[in-house]
C-alpha positions as CSV (number, residue, x, y, z in Angstrom):
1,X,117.8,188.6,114.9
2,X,120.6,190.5,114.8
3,X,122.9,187.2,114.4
4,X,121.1,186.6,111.5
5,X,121.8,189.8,110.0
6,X,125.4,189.3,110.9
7,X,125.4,186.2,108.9
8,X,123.8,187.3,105.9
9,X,125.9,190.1,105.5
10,X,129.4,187.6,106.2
11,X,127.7,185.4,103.2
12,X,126.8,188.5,101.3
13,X,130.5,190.4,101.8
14,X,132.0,186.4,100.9
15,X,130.1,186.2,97.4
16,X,131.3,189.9,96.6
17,X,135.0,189.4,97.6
18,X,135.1,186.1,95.3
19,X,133.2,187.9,92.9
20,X,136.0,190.7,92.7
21,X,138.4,187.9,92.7
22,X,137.2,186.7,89.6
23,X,137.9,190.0,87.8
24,X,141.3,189.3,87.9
25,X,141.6,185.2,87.2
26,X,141.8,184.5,83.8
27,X,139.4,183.3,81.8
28,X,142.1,181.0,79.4
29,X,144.2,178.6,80.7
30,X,146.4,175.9,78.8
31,X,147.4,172.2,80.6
32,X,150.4,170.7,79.7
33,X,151.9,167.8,80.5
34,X,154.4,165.6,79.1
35,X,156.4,162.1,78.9
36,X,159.2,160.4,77.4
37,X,158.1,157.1,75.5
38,X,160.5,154.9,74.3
39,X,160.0,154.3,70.4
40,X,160.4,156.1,67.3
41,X,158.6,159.5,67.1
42,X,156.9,157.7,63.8
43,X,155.6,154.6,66.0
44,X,154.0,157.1,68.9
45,X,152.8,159.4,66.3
46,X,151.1,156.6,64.1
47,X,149.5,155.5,67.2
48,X,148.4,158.7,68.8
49,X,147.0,160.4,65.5
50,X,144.1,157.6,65.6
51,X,141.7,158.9,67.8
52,X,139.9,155.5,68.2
53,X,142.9,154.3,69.7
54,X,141.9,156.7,72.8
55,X,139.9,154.0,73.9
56,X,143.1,151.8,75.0
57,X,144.4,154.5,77.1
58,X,142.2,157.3,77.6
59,X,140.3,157.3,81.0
60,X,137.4,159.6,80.2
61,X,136.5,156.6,77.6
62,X,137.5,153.5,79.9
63,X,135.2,155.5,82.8
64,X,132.0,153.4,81.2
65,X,132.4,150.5,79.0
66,X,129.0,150.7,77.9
67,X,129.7,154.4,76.1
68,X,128.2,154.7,72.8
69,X,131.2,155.6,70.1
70,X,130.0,156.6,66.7
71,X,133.1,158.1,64.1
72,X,132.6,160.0,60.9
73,X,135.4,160.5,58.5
74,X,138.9,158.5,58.1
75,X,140.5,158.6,61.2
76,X,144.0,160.3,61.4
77,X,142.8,162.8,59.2
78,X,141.3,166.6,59.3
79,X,138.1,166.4,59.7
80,X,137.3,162.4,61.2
81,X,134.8,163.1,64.0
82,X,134.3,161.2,67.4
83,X,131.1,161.4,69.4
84,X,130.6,159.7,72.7
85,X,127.3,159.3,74.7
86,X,127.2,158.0,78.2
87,X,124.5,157.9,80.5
88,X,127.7,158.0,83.3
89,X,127.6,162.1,84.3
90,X,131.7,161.4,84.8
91,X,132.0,160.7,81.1
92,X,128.8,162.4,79.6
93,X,128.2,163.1,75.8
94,X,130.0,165.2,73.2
95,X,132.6,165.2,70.2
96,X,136.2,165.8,69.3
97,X,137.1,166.4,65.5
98,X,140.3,166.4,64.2
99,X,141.3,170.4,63.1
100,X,144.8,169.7,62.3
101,X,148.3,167.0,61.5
102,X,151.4,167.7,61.0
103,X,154.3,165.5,61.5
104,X,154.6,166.7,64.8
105,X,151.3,168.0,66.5
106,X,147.4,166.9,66.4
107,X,145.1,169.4,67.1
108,X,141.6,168.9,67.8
109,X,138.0,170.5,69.0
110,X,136.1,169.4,72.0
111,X,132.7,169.8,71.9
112,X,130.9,169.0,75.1
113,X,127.1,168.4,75.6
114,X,127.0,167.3,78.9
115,X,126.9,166.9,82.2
116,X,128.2,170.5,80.8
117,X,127.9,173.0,77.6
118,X,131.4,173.7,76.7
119,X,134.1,174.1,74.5
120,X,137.9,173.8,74.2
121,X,140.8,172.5,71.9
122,X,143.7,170.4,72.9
123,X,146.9,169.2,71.1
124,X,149.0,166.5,71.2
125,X,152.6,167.5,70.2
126,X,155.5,165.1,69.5
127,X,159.2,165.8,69.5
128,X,162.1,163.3,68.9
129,X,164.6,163.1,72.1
130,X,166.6,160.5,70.0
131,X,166.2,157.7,67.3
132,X,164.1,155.6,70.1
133,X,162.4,158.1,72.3
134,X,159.6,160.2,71.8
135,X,158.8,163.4,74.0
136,X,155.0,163.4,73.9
137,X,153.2,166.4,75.3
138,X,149.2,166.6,75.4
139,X,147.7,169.8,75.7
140,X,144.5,170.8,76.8
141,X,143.4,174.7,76.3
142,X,140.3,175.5,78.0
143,X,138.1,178.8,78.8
144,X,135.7,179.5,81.4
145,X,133.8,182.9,81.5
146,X,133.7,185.3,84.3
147,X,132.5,184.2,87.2
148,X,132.8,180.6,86.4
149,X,136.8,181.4,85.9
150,X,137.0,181.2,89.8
151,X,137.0,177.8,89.2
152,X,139.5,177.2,86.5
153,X,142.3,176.2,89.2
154,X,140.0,173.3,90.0
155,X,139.0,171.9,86.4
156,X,143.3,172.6,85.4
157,X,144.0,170.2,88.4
158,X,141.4,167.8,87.3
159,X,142.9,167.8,84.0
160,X,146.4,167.2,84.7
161,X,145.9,164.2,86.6
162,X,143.4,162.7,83.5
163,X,146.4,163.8,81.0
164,X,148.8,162.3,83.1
165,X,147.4,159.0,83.3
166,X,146.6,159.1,80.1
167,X,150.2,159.6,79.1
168,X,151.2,156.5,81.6
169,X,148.4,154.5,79.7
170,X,149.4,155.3,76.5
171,X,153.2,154.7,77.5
172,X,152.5,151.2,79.1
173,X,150.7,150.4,75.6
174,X,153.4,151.6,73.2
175,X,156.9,150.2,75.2
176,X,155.0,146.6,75.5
């Protein structure tokens, strides 16, 4: 008996050390991750602004090729909506709408319905390196409430290997 009493209060003393942890992880974090594409800013740029285009190189999307897609709006533009519904939990179901384009940055809000509630905003930001490459940085800012924020080094590392790929995909598409 007192073995057991040993090991509740380990598990007991764990859950309040990670708990105290959490107080000081924060609850924002920002992924960023960039590559160098080589074409005209204008040629990435007309590309990436069309969010249907995600489903050539985005792996969330390519996850389940039977994921429903329905749009609202003209895409490229404030306001054009994407909303995805898979029945794969890897992909789930949700929207992003376009907030924001300028002639070098796309900013949009994720709305996510499952396997999780959520939201989050990400960016993608162009810059010209010279008249045939194309700095191309995608941005990802996400939020996570205390406790859940313990586990925001997890969902950053998740998301910098998507983005990354991402970037490769998109790269391998636009210097064909």
């Amino acid at each position: 008996m007192k073995i057991l009493k040993l090991i509740g209060l380990g598990i007991v003393s764990l859950i309040v050390l990670l708990l105290i942890i959490a107080l000081f992880i924060p609850n924002d974090y920002t992924v960023s991750v960039s590559t160098t594409i080589n074409k005209p800013k204008q040629v990435v740029f007309d590309y990436a602004k069309l969010v249907k285009n995600q489903e050539n190189y985005s792996i969330w999307v390519m996850k389940d090729p039977n994921v429903k897609m329905d749009y609202q709006g003209v895409d490229g533009t404030v306001g054009f909506k994407a909303s995805w519904d898979s029945k794969d939990d890897n992909v789930g179901a949700g929207s992003q709408q376009i907030t924001a384009v300028s002639e070098d940055r796309i900013d949009v809000d994720l709305h996510f319905e499952r396997p999780m509630k959520g939201e989050a905003k990400a960016s993608t930001i162009l810059k010209s390196i010279s008249e045939n490459q194309t700095k191309i940085t995608a941005e990802f800012y996400g939020h996570s409430s205390y406790p859940m924020n313990l586990m925001n080094f997890m969902g950053e590392k998740y998301i910098t290997e998507a983005e990354n790929q991402n970037l490769a995909n998109l790269k391998k598409i636009l210097e064909k």
